[in-house]
DRENTORKOL-3810 file (N, C-alpha, C; in nm, 4 decimals):
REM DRENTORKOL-3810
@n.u->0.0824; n.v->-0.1194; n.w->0.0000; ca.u->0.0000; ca.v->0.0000; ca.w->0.0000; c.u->0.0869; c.v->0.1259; c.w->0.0000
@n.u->0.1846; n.v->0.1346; n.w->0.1009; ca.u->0.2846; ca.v->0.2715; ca.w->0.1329; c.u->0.3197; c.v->0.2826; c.w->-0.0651
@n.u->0.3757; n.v->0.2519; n.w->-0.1747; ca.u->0.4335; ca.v->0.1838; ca.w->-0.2984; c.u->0.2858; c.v->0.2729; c.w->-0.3475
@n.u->0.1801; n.v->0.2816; n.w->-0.3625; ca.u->0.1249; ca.v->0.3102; ca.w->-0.4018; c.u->0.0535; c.v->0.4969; c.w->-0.3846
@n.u->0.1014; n.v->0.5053; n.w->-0.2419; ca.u->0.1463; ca.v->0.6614; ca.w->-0.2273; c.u->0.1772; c.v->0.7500; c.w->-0.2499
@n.u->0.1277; n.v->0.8688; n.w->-0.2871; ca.u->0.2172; ca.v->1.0145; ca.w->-0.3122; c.u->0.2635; c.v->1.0708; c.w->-0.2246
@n.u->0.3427; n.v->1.1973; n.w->-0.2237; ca.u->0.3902; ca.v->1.2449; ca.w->-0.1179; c.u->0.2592; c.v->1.3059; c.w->-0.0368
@n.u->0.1630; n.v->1.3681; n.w->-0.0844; ca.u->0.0542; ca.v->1.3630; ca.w->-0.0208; c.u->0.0352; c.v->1.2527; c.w->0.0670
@n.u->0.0238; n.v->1.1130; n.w->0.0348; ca.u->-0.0414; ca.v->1.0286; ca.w->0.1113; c.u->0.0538; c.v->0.9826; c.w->0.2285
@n.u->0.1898; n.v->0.9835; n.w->0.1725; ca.u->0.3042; ca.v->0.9531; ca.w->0.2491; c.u->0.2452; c.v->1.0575; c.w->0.4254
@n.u->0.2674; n.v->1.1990; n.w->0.3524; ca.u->0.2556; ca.v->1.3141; ca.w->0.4355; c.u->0.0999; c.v->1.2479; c.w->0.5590
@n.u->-0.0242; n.v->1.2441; n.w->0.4591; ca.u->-0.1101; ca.v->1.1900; ca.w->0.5763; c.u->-0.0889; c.v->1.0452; c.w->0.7050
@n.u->0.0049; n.v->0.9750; n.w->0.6316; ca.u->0.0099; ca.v->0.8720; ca.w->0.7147; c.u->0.1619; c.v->0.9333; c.w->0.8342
@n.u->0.1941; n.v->1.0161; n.w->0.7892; ca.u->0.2719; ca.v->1.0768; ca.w->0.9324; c.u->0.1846; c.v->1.1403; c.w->1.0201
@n.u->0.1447; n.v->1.2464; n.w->0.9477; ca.u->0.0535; ca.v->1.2646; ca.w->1.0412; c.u->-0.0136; c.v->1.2515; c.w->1.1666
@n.u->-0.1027; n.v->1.1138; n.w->1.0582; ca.u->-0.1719; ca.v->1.0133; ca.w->1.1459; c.u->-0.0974; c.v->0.9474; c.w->1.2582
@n.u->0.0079; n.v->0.8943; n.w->1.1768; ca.u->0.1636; ca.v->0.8205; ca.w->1.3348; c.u->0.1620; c.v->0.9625; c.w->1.4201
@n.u->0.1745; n.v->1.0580; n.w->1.4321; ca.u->0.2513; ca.v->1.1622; ca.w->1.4906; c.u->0.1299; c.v->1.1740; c.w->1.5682
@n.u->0.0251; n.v->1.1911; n.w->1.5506; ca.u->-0.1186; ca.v->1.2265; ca.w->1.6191; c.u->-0.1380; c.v->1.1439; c.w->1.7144
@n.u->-0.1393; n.v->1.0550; n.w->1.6386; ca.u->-0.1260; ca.v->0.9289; ca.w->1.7851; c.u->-0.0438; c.v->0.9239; c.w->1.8984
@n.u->0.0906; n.v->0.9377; n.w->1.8392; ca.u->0.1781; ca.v->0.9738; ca.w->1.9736; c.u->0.1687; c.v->1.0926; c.w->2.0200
@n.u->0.1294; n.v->1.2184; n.w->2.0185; ca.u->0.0624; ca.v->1.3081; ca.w->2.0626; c.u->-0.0561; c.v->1.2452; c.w->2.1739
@n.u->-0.0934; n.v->1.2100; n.w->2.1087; ca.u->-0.2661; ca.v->1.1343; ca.w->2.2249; c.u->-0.2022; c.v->1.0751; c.w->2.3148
@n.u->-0.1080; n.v->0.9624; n.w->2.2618; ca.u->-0.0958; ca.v->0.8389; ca.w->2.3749; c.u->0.0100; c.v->0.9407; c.w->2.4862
@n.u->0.0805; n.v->1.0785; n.w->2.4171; ca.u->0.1192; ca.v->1.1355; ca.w->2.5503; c.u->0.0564; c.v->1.2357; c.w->2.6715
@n.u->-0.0566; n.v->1.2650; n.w->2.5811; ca.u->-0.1519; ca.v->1.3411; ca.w->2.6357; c.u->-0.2384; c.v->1.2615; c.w->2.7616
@n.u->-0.2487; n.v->1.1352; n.w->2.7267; ca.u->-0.3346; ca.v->1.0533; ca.w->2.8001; c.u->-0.2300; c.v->1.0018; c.w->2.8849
@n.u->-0.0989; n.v->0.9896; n.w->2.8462; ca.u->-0.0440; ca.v->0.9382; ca.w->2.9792; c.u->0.0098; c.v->1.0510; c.w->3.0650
@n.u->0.0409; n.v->1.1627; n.w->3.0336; ca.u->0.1053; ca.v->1.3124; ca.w->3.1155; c.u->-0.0187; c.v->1.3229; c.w->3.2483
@n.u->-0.1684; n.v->1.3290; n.w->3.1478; ca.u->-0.2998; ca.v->1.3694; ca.w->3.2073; c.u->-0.3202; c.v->1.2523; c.w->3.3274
@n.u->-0.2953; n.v->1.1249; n.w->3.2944; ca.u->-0.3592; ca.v->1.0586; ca.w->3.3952; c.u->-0.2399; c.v->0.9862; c.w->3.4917
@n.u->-0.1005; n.v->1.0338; n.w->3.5144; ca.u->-0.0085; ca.v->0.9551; ca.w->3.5341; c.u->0.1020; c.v->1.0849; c.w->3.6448
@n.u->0.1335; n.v->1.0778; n.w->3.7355; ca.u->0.2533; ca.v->1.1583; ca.w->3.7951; c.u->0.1706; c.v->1.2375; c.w->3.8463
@n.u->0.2271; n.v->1.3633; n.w->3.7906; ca.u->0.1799; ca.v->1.4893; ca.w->3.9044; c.u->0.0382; c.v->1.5160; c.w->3.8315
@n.u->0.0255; n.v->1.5051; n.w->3.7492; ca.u->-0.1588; ca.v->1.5152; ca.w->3.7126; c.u->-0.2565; c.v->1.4320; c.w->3.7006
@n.u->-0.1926; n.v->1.3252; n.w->3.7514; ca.u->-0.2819; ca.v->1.2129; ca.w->3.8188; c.u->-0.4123; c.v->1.2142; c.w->3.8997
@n.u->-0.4143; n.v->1.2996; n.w->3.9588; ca.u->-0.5605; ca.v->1.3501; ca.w->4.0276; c.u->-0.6418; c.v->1.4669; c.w->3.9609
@n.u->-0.6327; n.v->1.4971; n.w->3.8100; ca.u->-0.6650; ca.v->1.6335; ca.w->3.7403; c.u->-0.7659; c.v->1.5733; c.w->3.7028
@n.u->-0.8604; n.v->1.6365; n.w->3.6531; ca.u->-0.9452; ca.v->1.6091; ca.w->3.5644; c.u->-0.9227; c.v->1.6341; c.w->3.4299
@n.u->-0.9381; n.v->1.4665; n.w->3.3667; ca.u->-0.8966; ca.v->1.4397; ca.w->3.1743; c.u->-0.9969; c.v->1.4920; c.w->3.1559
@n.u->-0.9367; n.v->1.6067; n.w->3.0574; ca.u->-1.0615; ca.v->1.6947; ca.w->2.9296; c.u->-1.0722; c.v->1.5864; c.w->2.7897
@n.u->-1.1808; n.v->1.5392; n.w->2.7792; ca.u->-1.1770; ca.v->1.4791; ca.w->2.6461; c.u->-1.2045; c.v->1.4769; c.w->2.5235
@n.u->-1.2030; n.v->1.6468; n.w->2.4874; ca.u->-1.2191; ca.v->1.6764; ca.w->2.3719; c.u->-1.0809; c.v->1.6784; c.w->2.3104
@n.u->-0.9678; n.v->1.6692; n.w->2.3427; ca.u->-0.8342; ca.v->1.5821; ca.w->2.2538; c.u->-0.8466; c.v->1.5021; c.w->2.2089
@n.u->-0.8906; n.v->1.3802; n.w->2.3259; ca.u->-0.9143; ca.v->1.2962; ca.w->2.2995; c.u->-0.9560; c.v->1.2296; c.w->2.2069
@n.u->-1.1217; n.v->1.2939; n.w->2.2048; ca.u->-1.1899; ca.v->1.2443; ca.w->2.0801; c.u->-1.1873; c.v->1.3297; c.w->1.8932
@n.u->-1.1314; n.v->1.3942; n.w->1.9235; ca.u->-1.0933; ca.v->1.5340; ca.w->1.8431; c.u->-0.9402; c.v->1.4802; c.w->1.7737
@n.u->-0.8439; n.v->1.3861; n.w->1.8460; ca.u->-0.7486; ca.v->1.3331; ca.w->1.7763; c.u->-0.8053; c.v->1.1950; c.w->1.7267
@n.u->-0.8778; n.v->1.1086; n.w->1.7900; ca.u->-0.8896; ca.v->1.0075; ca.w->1.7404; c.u->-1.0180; c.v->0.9965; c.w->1.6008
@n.u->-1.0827; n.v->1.1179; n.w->1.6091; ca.u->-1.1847; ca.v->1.1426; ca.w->1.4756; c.u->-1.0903; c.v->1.1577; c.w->1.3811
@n.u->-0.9632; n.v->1.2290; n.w->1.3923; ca.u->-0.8952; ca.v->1.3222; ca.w->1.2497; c.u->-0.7861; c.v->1.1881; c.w->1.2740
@n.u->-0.7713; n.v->1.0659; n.w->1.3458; ca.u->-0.6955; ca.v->0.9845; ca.w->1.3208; c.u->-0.7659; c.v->0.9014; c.w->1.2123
@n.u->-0.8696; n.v->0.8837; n.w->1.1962; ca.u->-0.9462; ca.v->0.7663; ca.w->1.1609; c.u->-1.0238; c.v->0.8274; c.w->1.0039
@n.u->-1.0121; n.v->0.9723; n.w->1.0192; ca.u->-1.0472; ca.v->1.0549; ca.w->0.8446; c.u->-0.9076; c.v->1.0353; c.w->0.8465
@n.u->-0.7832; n.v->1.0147; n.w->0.8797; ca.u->-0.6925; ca.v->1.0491; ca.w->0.7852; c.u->-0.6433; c.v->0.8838; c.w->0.7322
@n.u->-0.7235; n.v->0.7862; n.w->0.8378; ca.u->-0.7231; ca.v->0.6155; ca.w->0.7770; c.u->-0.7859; c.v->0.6237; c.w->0.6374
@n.u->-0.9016; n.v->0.6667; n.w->0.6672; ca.u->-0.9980; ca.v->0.6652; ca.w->0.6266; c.u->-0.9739; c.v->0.7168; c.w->0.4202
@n.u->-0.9000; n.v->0.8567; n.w->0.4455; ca.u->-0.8558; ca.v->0.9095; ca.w->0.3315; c.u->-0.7789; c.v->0.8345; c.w->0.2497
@n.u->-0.6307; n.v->0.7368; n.w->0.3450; ca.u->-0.5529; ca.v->0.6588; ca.w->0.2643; c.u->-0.6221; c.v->0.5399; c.w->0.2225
@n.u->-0.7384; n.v->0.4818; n.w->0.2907; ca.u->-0.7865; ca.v->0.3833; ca.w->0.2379; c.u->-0.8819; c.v->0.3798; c.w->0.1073
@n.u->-0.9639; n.v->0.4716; n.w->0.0851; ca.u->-1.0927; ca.v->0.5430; ca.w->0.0133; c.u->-1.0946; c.v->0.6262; c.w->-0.1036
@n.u->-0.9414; n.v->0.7299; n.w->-0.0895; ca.u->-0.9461; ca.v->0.8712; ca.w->-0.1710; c.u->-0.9879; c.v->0.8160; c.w->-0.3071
@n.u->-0.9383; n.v->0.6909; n.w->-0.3420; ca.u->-0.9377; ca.v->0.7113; ca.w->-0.5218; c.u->-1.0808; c.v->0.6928; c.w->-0.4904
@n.u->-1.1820; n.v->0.6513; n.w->-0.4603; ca.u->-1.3196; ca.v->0.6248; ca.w->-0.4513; c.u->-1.4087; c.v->0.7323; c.w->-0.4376
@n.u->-1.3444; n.v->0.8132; n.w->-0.3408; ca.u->-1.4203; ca.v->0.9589; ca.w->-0.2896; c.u->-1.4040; c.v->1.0603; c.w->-0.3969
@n.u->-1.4654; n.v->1.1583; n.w->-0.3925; ca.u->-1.4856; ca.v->1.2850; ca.w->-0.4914; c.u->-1.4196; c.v->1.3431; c.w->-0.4217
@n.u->-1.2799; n.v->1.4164; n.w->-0.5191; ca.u->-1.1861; ca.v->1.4973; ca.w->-0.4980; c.u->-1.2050; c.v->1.6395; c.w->-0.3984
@n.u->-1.3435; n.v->1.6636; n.w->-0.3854; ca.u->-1.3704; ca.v->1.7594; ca.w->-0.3148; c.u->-1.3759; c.v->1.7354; c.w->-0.1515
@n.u->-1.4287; n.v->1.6076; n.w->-0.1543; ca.u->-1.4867; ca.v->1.5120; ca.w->-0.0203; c.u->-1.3046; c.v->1.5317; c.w->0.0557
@n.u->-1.2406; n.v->1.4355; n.w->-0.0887; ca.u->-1.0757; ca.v->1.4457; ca.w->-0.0303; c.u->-1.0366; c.v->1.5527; c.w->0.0546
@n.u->-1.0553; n.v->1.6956; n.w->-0.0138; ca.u->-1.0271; ca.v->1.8097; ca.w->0.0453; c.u->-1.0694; c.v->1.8157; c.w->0.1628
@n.u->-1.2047; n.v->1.8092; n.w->0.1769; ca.u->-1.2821; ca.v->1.8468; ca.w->0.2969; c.u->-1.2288; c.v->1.7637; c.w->0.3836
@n.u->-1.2243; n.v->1.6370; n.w->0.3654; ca.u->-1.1406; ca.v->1.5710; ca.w->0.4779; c.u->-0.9799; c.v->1.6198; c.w->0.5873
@n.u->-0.9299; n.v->1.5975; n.w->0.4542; ca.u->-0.7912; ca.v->1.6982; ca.w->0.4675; c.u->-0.8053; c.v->1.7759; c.w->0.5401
@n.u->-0.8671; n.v->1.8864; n.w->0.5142; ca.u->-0.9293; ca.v->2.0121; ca.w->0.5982; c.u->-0.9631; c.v->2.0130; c.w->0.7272
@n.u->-1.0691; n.v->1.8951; n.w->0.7689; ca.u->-1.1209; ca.v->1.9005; ca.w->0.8647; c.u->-1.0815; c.v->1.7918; c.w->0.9912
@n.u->-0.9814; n.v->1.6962; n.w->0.8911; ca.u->-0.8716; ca.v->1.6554; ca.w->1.0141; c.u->-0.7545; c.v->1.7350; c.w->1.0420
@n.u->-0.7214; n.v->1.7940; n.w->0.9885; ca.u->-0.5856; ca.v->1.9044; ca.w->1.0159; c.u->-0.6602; c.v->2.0019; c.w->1.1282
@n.u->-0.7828; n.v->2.0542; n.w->1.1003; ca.u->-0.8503; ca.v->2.1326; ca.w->1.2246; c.u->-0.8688; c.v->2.0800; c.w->1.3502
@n.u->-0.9305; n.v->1.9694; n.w->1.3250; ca.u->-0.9341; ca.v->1.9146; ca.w->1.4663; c.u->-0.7918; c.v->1.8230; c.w->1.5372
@n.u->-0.6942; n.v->1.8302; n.w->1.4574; ca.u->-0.5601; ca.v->1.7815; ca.w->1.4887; c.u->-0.4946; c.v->1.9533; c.w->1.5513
@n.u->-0.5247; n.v->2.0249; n.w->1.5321; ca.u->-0.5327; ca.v->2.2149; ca.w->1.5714; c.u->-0.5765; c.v->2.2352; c.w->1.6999
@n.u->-0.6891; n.v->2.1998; n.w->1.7021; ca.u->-0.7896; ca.v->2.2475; ca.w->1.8027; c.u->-0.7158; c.v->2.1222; c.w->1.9705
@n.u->-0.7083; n.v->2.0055; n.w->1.9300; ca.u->-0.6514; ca.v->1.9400; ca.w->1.9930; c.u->-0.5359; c.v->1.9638; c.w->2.0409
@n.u->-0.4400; n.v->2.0069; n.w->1.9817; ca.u->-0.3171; ca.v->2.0411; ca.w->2.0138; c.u->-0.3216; c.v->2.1688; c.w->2.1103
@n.u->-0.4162; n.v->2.2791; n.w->2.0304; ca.u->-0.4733; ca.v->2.4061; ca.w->2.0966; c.u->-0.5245; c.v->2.3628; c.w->2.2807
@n.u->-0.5871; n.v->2.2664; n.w->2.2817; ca.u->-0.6270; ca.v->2.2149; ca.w->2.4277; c.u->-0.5278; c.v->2.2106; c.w->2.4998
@n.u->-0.4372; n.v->2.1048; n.w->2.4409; ca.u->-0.3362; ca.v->1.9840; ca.w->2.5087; c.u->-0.2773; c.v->2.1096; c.w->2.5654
@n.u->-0.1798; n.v->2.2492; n.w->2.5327; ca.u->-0.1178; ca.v->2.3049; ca.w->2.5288; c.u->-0.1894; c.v->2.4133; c.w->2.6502
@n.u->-0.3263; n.v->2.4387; n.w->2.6390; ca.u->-0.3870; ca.v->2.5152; ca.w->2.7307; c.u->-0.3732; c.v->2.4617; c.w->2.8673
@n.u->-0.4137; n.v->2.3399; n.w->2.8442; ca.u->-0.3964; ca.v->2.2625; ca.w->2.9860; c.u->-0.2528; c.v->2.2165; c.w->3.0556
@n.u->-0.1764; n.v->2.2823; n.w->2.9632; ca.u->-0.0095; ca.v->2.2729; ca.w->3.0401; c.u->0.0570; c.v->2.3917; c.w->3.0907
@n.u->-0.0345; n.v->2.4944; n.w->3.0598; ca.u->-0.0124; ca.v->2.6368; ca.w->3.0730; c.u->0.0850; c.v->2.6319; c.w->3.2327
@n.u->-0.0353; n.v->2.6296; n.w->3.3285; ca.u->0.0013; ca.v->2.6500; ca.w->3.4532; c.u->0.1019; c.v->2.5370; c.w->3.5196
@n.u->0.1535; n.v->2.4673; n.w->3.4352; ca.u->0.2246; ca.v->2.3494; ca.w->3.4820; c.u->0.3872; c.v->2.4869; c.w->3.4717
@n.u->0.3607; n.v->2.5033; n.w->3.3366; ca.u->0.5239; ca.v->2.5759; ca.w->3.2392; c.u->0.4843; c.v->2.7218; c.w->3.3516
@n.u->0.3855; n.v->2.8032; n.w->3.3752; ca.u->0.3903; ca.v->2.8889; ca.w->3.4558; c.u->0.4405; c.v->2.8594; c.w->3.5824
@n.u->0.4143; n.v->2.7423; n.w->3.6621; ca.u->0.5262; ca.v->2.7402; ca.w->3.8102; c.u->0.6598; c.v->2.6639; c.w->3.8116
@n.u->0.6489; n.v->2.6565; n.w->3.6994; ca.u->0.7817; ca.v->2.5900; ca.w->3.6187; c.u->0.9348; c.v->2.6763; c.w->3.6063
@n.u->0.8819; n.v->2.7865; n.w->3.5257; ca.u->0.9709; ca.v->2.8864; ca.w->3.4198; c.u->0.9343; c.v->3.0587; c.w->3.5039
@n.u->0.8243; n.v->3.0279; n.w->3.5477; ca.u->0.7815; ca.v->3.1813; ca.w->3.5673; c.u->0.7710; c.v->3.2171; c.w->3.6964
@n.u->0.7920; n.v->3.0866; n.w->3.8085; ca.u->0.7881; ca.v->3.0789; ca.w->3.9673; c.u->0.8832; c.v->2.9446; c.w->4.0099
@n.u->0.9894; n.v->2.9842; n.w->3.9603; ca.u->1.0981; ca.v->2.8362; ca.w->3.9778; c.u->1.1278; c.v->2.8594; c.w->4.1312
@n.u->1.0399; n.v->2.8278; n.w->4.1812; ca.u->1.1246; ca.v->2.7961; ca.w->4.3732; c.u->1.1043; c.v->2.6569; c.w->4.4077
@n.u->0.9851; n.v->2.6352; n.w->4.4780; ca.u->0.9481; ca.v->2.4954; ca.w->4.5200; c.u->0.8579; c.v->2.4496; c.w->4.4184
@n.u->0.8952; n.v->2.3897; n.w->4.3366; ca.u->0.7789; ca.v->2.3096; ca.w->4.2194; c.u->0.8852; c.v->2.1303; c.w->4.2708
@n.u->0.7531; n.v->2.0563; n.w->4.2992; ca.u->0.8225; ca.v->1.9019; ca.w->4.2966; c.u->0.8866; c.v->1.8570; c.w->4.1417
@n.u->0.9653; n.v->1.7894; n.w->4.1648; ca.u->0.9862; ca.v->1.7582; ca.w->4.0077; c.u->0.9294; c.v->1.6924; c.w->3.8964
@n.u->0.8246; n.v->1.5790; n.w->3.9914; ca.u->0.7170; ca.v->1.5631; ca.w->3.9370; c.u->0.6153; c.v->1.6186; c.w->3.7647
@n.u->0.6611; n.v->1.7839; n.w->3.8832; ca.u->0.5941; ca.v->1.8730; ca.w->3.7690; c.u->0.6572; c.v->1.8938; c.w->3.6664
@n.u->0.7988; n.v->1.9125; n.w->3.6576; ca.u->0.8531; ca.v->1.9349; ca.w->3.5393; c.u->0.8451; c.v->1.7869; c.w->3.4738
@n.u->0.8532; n.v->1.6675; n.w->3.5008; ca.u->0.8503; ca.v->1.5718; ca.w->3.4556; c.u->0.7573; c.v->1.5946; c.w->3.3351
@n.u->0.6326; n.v->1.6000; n.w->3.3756; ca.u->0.5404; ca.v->1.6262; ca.w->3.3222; c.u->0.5270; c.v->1.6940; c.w->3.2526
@n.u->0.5513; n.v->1.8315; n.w->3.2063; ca.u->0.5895; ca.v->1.9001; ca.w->3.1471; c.u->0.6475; c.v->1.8454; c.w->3.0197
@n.u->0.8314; n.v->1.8124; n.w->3.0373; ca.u->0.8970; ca.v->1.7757; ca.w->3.0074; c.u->0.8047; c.v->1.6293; c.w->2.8713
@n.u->0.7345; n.v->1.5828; n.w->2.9488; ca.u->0.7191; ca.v->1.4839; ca.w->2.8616; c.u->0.5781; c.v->1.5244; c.w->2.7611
@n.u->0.4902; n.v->1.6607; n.w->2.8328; ca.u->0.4166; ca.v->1.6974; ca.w->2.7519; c.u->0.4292; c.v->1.7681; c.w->2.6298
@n.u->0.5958; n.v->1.8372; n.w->2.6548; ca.u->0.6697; ca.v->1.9201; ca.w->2.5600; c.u->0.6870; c.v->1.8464; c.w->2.4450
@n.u->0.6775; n.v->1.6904; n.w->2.4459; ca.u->0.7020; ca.v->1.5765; ca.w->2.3537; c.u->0.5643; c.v->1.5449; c.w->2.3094
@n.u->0.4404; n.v->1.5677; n.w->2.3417; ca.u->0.3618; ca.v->1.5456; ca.w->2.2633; c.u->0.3417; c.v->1.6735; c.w->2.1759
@n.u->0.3585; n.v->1.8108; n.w->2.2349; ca.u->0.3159; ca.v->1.9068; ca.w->2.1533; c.u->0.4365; c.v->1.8701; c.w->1.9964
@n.u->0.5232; n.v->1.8530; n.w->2.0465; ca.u->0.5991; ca.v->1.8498; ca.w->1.9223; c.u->0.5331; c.v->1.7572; c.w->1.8339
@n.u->0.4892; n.v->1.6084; n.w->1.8795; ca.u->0.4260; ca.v->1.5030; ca.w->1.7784; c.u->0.2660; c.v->1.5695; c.w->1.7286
@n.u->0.2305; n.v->1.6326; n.w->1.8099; ca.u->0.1055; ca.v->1.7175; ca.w->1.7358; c.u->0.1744; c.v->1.8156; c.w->1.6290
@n.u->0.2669; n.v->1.9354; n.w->1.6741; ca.u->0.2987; ca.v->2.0337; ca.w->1.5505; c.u->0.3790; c.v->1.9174; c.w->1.4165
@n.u->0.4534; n.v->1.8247; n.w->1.4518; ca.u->0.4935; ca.v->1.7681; ca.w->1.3335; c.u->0.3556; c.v->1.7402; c.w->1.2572
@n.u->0.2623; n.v->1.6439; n.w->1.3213; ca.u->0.1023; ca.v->1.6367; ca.w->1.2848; c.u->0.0410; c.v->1.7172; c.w->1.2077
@n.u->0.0314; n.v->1.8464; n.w->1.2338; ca.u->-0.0019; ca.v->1.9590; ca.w->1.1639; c.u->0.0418; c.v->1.9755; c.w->1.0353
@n.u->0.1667; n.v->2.0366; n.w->1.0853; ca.u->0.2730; ca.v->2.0300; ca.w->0.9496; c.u->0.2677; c.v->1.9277; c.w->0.8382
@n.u->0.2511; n.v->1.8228; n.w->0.9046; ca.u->0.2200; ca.v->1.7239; ca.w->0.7515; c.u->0.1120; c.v->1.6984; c.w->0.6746
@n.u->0.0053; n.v->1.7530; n.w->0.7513; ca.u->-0.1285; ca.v->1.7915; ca.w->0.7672; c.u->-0.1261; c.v->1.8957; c.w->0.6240
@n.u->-0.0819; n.v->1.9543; n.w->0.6756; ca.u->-0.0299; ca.v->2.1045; ca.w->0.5848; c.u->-0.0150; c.v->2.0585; c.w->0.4662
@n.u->0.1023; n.v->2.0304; n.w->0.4618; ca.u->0.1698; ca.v->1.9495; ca.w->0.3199; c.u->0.1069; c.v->1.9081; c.w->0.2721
@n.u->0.0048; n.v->1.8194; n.w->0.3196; ca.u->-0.1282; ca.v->1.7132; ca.w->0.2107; c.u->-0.2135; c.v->1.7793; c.w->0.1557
@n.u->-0.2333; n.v->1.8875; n.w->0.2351; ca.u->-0.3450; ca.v->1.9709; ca.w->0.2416; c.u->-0.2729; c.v->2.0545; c.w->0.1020
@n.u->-0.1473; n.v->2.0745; n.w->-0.0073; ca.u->-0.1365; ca.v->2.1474; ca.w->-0.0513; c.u->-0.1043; c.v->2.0854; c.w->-0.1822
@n.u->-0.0707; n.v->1.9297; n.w->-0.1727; ca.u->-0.0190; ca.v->1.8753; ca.w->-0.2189; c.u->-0.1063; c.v->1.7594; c.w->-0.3243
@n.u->-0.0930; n.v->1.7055; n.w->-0.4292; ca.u->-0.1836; ca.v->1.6156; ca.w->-0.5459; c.u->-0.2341; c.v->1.5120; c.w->-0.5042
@n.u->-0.2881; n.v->1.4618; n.w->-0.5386; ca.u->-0.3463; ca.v->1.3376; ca.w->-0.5123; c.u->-0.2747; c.v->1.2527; c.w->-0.3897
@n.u->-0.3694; n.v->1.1350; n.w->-0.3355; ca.u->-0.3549; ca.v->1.0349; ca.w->-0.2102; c.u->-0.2483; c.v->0.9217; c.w->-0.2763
@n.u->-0.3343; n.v->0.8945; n.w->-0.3710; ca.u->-0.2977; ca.v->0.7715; ca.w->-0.3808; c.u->-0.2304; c.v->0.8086; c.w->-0.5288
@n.u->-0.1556; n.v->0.7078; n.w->-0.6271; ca.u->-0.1200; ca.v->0.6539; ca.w->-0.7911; c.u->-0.2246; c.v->0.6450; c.w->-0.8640
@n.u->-0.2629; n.v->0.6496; n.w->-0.9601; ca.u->-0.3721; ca.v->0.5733; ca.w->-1.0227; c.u->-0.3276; c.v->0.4283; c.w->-1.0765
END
């Protein structure tokens, strides 16, 4: 299947890898160490795993779908791969604020956390970015 790919399609299936590890760090930062007792927001959640499953969905389907549908897809998993990332990042705010902006007594815990959330934002912006690329780029699949 990869053999049958454009750089478009190449680009969505990073993405898709990168999104995921984004999630699976989001879900473990959120429910694991020092934010272990927080309350999980789950509009990441479900907001990465929708634009995981249009961007399956695209490599499996595109030659079938109407080139427009393609787009819209494209489109509207790169947004909600956005909006997700937009969360993940809100909800680390006050972690990087007693972190960077009140460095006295923070357990380390917290930077841990941090530290390893700093690693999903990156697997979300790579996400994006390739997001991008598809989004600009010819066809999914070869004919």
């Amino acid at each position: 299947m990869m053999k049958s790919l454009t750089r478009s399609g190449k680009m969505i299936c990073i993405a898709a890898i990168t999104a995921l590890a984004g999630l699976i760090l989001y879900i473990v930062t959120s429910t694991t160490g020092y934010l272990a007792g927080s309350a999980l927001d789950p509009l990441p959640i479900i907001f990465s795993v929708v634009a995981i499953l249009m961007a399956c969905g695209l490599l499996i389907a595109s030659s079938k779908l109407n080139p427009l549908l393609n787009d819209l897809l494209v489109v509207a998993s790169t947004v909600l791969i956005i909006v997700s990332f937009a969360i993940f990042v809100l909800a680390r705010v006050r972690l990087a604020a007693d972190i960077y902006f009140i460095p006295v007594n923070y357990p380390k815990a917290e930077e841990v956390a941090l530290n390893i959330s700093a690693a999903g934002f990156v697997c979300y912006l790579i996400s994006i970015i390739a997001m991008i690329i598809a989004a600009f780029s010819g066809k999914i699949k070869h004919n």
